[in-house]
C-alpha positions in Angstrom: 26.4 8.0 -6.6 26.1 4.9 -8.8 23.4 2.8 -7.8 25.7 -0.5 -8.7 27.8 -0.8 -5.6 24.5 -0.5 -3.6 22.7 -3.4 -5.6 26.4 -5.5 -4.7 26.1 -4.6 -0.8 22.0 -5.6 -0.7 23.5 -9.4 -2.7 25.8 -9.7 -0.2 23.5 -9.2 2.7 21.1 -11.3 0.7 23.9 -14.0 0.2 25.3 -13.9 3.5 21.5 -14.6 5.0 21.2 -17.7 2.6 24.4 -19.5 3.5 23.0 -19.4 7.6 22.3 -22.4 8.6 20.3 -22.8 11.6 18.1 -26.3 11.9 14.4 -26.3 12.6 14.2 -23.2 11.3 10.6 -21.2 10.8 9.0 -20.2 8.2 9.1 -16.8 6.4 5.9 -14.8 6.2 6.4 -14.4 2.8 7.7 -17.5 2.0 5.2 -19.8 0.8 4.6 -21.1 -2.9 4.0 -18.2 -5.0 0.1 -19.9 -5.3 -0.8 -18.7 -2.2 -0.8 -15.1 -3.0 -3.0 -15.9 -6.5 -6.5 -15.1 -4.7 -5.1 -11.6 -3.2 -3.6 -10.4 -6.2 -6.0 -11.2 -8.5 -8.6 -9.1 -6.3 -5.7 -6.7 -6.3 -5.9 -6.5 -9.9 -10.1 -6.5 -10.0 -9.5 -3.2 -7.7 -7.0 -1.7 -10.4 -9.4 -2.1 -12.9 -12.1 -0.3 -11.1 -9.3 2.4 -11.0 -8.7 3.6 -14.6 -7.1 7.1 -13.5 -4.1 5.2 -12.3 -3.8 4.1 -15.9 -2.6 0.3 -15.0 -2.1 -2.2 -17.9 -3.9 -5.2 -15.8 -3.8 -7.3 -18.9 -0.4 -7.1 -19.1 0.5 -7.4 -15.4 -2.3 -10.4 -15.2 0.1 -12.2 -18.3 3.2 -11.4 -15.8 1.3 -13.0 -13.0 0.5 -16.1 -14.4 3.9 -16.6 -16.2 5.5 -16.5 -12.7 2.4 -18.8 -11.7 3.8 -21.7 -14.3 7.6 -20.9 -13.4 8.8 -23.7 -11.9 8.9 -24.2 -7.9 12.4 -23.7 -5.9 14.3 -26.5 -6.6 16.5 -26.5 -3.5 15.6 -26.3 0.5 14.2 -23.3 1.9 16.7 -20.3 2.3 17.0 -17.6 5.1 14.9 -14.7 4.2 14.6 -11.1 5.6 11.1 -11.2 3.2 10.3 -7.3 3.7 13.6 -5.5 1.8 11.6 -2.8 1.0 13.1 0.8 0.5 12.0 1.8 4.0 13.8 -1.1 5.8 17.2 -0.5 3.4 19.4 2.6 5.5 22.2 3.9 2.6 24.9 6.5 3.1 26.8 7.9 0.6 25.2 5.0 -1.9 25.7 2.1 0.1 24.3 -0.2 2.3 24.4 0.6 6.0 21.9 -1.1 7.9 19.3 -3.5 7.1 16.3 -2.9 9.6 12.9 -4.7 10.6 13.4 -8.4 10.9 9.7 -8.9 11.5 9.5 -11.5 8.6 12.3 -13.1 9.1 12.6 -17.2 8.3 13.1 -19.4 5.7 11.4 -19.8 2.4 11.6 -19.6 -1.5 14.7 -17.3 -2.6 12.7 -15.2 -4.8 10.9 -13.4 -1.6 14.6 -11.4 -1.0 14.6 -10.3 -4.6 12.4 -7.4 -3.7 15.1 -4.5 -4.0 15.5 -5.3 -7.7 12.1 -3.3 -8.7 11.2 -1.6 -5.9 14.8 0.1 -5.6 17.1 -0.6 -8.0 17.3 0.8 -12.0 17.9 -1.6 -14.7 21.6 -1.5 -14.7 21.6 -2.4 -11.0 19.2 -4.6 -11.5 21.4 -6.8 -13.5 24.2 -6.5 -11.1 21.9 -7.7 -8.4 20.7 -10.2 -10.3 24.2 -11.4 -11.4 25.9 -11.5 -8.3 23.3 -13.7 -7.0 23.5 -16.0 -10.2 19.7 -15.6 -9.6 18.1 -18.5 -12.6 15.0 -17.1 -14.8 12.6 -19.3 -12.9 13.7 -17.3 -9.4 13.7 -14.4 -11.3 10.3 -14.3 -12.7 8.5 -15.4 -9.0 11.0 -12.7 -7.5 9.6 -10.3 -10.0 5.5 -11.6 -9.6 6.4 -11.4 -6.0 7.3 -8.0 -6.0 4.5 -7.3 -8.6 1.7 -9.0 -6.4 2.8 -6.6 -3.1 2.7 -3.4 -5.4 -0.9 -4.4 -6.9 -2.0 -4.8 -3.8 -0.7 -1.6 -1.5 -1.4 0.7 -4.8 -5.6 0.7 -4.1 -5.0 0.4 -0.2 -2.5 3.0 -0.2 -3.3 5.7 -2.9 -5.2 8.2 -0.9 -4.2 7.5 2.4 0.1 6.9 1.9 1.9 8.7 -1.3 5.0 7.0 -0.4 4.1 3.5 -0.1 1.2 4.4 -3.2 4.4 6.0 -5.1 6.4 2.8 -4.5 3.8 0.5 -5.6 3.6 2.8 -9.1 7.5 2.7 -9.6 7.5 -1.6 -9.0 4.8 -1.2 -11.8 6.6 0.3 -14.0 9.2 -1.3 -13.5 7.8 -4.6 -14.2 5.9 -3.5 -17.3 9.2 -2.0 -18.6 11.4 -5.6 -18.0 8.6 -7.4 -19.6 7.7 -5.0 -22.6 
């Protein structure tokens, strides 16, 4: 099936956990500044480098990083945030999205940490409809991107010989990345 429908039902869950409204709510695990994560992915990158067989452009993900790093911080109150929508947590039939699973992260934080499904899942053209239906702005976009980017640097050393799928997923958010920012 199309991927496109599925990137509309993962913005409308995404949507639909933004506009909650609960007071005093927690924070997300993952929702912090983007600065946060800084020290851990750039050891994340250090540990690439020591890894030329995975043939990683660190330079280029390093400029991605630190372009994200200068974007500009949300400009709104923290949103809702599952803050883990990776493949594994996303249950599709038939192309679509059934279930949403493992709520472990859930709280509130920047808006870019459920932005995850757009490299880790989603191909370009359903990138953009994701992207769109949010009316996701370039600032978001780019810490939703170095977010994504920063998980994947860091599960690809930790991961490669001991978990193909996660060490398979952090190699396709790579690529990804490299190929929206080539």
């Amino acid at each position: 099936p199309p991927p496109e429908p599925l990137a509309r039902d993962l913005a409308g869950f995404v949507a639909a956990l933004r506009d909650v409204d609960l007071p005093h709510a927690p924070r997300a695990h993952r929702g912090g500044p983007l600065a946060t994560l800084d020290a851990e992915t750039r050891a994340a990158l250090d540990a690439l480098r020591a890894l030329p067989e995975e043939g990683v452009d660190c330079d280029a993900l390093t400029a991605v990083w630190e372009d994200a790093l200068r974007a500009p911080d949300p400009d709104g109150p923290p949103v809702w945030l599952h803050a883990d929508l990776m493949p594994g947590n996303l249950l599709v039939d038939g192309g679509r999205l059934s279930a949403v699973i493992d709520f472990g992260c859930l709280g509130t934080g920047d808006p870019a940490c459920d932005l995850f499904p757009a490299w880790n899942l989603l191909p370009p053209s359903a990138r953009k409809v994701f992207r769109e239906a949010l009316d996701v702005d370039d600032a978001t976009w780019r810490r939703g991107r170095a977010r994504t980017l920063s998980q994947a640097l860091i599960a690809l050393p930790y991961y490669r010989r001991t978990n193909p799928a996660m060490a398979g997923n952090a190699r396709h958010v790579i690529r990804a990345v490299l190929a929206e920012t080539a």
